[in-house]
N, C-alpha and C positions, 0 to 999 in steps of 0.2 A: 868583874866589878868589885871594889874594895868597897867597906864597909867606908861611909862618910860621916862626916859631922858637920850640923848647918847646913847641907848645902842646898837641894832641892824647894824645900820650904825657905829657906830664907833667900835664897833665889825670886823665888813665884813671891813671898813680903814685900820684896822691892818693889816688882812689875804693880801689887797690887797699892803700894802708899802711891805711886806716879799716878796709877789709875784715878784714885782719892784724888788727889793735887786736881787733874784734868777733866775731874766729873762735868764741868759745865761745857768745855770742849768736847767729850767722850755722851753726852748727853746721856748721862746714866745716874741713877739714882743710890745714893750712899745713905743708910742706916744704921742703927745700932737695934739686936734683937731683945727679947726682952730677959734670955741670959747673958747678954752684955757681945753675943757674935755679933762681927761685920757683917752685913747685908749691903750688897752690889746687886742693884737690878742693872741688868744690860738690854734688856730687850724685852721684857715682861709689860711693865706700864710705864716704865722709863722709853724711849723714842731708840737708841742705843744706835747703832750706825756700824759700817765696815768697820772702820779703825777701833771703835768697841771690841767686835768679834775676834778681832789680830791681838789686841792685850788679852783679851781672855785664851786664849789657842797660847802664848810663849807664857801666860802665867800655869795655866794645864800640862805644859811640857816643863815645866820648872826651872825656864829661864836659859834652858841648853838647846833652844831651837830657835832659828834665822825665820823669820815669817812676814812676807812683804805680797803687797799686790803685784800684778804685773799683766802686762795688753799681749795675748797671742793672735795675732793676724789668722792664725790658721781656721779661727773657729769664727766664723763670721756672726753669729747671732748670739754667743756666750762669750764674747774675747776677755775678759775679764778673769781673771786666774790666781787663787791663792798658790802661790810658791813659800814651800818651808823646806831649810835642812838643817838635819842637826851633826853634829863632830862627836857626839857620842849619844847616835838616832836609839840603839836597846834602850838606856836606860832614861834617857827622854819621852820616849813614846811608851813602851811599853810598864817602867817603872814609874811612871805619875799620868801623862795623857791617856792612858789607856781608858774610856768610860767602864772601869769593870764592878766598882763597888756598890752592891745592889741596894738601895736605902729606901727601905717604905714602913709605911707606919698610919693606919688608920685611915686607907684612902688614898693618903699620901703615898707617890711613886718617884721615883729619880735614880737615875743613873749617876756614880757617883767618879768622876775624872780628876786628877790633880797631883801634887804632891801631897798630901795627907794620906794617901794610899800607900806611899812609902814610908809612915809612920805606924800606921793602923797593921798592914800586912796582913790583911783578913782572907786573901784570894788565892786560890790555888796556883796560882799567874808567878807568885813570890816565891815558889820554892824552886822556880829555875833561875832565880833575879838574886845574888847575894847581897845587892846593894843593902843597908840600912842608912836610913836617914836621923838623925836627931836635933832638936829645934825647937826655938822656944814658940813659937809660934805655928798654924796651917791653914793652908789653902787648898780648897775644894771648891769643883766646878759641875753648877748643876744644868741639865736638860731640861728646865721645868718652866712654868709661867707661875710658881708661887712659892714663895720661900719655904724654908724646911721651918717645920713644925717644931715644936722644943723635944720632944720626946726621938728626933731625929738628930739634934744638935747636942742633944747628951749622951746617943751613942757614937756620936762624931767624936766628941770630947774624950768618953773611956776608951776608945780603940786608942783614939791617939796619945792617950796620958796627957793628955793635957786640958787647961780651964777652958770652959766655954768663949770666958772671956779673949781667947786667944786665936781663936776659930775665926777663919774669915769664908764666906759662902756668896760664890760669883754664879748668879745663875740669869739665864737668857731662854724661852722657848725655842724649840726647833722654827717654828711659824714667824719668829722676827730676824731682820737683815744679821744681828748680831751674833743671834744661834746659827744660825743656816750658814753666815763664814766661820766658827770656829769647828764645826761637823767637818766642812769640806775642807780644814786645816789637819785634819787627819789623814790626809793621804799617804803619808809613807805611815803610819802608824799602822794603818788596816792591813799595809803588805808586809810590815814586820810582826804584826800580829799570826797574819797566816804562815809565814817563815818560820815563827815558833811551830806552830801544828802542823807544820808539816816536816820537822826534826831535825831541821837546818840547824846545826848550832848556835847559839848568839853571840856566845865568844868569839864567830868570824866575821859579824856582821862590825865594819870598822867604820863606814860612813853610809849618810844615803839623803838624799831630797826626792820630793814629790808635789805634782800639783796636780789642782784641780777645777773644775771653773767656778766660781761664783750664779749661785742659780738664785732664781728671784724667790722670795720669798710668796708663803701664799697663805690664807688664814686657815687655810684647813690641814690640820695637824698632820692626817694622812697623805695627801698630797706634796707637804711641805716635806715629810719623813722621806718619800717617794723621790723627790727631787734631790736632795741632797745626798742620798746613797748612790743614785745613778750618777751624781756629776763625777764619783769616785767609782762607781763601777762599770759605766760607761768613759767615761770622760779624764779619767786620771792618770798619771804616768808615774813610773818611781824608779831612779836606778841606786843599787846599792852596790856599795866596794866592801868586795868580802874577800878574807883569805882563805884558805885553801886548795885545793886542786881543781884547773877546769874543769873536768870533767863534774862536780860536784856543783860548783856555778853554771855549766848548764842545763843540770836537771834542774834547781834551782827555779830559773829563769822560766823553763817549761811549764813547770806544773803552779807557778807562782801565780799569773795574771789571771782575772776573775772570771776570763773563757772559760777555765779548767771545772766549772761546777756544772753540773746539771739543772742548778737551777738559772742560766744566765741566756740570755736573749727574750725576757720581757722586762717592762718597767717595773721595777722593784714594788710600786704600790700594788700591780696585780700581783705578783708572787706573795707579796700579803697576806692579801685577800682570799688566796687559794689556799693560803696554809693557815685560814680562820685568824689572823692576828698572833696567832703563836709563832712570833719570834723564833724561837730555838728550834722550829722543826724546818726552818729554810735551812737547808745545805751552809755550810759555816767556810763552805768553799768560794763560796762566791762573794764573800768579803774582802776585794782586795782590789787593784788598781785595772785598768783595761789593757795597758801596757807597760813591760816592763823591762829593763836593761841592768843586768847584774855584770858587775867587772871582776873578774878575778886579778887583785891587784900582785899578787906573787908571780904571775904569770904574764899579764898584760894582755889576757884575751876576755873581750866582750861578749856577749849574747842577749842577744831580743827576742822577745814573744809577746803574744798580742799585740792590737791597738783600739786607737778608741772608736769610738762609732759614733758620729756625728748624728748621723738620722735617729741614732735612738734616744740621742742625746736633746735634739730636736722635739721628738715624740714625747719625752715626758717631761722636758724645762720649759714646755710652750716658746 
């Protein structure tokens, strides 16, 4: 990936003036902070809705990803399915939708997604990503039910070089319709994520889509967290067109799907629970889709592994 100019951020600019323009369609609530940031509530005290969650998900991939509802007959009690692909999924997903930038501050917590992360470059994530982004303007996309704090939005501002004034922050809780689709719009993201960690090159990863179902939302944050990683750990698909040699596509493919962890065949809210809330002591393997189909496109040969499991899919989306 060549170094760019404009593009990512002024990308996700666009997605976010249409959003401004549609607020009363988008039922979302438009602000100015009191260092002059945009504030987009999506789904915090704003009502926010599906079509919310889907501008927020192609403005967090920075405008290089395809992201549309769609009805799968196959799942009778979840039919309902976010389908996204992107033409250049690495730097889409991994160089801006990634939630990797950690932002807290006095209480304050959030996971930080978007293309302002391709400005900032704070993450260990960037020294396998050569992309650089440059842009008068950024967009970041928060996990939270409360806007960022000032003392959050001025470290937003110095990572990115740029004014506050220029800062725009799209944030929706995991517990509203809005959050809960742009989480389960990371479906091919979580499996290009683990395709990094697990040393697949990315230089080969050339195309890829992924979905996942739409799971109901629910007010308890744990529950709501619960539900929306299993729709992507039970419930998700992803195939990606990679070059190099089959035989590399189908180890790939093998050890890609979210079977491969030890931590996988319970609801994600117990495996939580069992690991006290600590996040980073669940298996980082088991972050990725239920099934998966990698194509080696030099070659013309496919490979599958895993699938999804409806009953468990069942057990924890009610």
């Amino acid at each position: 990936m060549k170094d760019g100019s404009a593009f990512l951020n002024d990308n996700a600019q666009r997605i976010i003036d249409g959003m401004i323009g549609d607020a009363e369609r988008l039922r979302i609530g438009v602000s100015t902070g009191p260092l002059g940031e945009c504030l987009i509530d999506a789904g915090a005290r704003a009502a926010g809705g599906v079509e919310a969650g889907l501008r927020m998900a192609e403005a967090a991939m920075g405008g290089l990803g395809s992201i549309s509802v769609t009805m799968d007959r196959g799942s009778q009690k979840w039919p309902f399915t976010v389908e996204v692909w992107s033409s250049q999924p690495v730097l889409a997903c991994l160089g801006s939708q990634y939630a990797g930038w950690n932002l807290s501050s006095q209480g304050y917590f959030a996971m930080g997604s978007g293309p302002a992360r391709a400005l900032a470059r704070v993450e260990p994530l960037f020294e396998a990503l050569s992309y650089r982004d440059t842009a008068s303007s950024a967009v970041l996309i928060l996990e939270t039910a409360e806007p960022p704090p000032q003392p959050i939005v001025e470290k937003v501002g110095r990572a990115t070089g740029l004014p506050t004034e220029k800062l725009t922050f799209v944030y929706a809780p995991t517990q509203s319709l809005a959050g809960g689709v742009q989480i389960v719009a990371r479906a091919l993201e979580v499996a290009l994520h683990k395709t990094n960690d697990l040393k697949f090159p990315l230089e080969n990863v050339v195309d890829g889509i992924g979905t996942a179902p739409i799971p109901a939302p629910h007010p308890d944050f744990l529950t709501a967290m619960g539900r929306t990683n299993d729709a992507i750990i039970y419930g998700g698909s992803v195939q990606l067109f990679v070059k190099g040699s089959s035989k590399d596509a189908s180890e790939l493919a093998e050890r890609l799907p979210s079977r491969a962890s030890r931590d996988h065949g319970q609801p994600f809210a117990e495996v939580f629970k069992r690991f006290k809330g600590d996040f980073y002591a669940i298996d980082p393997l088991l972050f990725s889709t239920a099934e998966v189909i990698v194509t080696a496109i030099e070659t013309g040969d496919t490979f599958r592994a895993g699938e999804r499991d409806l009953q468990m899919l069942e057990r924890s989306l009610g």
